[in-house]
C-alpha positions, 0 to 999 in steps of 0.5 A, a space after each residue: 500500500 501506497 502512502 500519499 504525502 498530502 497538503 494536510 499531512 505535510 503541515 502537520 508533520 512540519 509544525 511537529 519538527 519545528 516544534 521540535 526543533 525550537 524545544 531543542 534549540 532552547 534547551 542546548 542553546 537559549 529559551 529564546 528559541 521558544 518563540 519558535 514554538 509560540 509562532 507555530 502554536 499561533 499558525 496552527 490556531 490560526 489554521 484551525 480557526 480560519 483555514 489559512 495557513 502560509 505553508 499550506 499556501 507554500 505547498 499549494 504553489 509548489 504543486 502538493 496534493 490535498 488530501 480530497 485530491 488525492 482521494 480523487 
C-alpha cells in the first residue's frame, strides 16, 4: 500500500519538527528559541480557526496534493 504525502499531512508533520526543533534549540542553546514554538502554536490556531495557513499556501504553489485530491 501506497502512502500519499498530502497538503494536510505535510503541515502537520512540519509544525511537529519545528516544534521540535525550537524545544531543542532552547534547551542546548537559549529559551529564546521558544518563540519558535509560540509562532507555530499561533499558525496552527490560526489554521484551525480560519483555514489559512502560509505553508499550506507554500505547498499549494509548489504543486502538493490535498488530501480530497488525492482521494480523487
Amino acid at each position: 500500500m501506497e502512502i500519499f504525502w498530502h497538503r494536510e499531512r505535510i503541515i502537520l508533520l512540519m509544525a511537529g519538527l519545528f516544534n521540535l526543533i525550537g524545544l531543542t534549540l532552547s534547551f542546548l542553546f537559549s529559551p529564546y528559541f521558544l518563540i519558535l514554538c509560540l509562532l507555530v502554536s499561533i499558525n496552527l490556531t490560526i489554521y484551525s480557526i480560519t483555514g489559512f495557513c502560509i505553508m499550506g499556501t507554500i505547498l499549494f504553489k509548489l504543486g502538493i496534493k490535498s488530501q480530497k485530491e488525492c482521494s480523487l
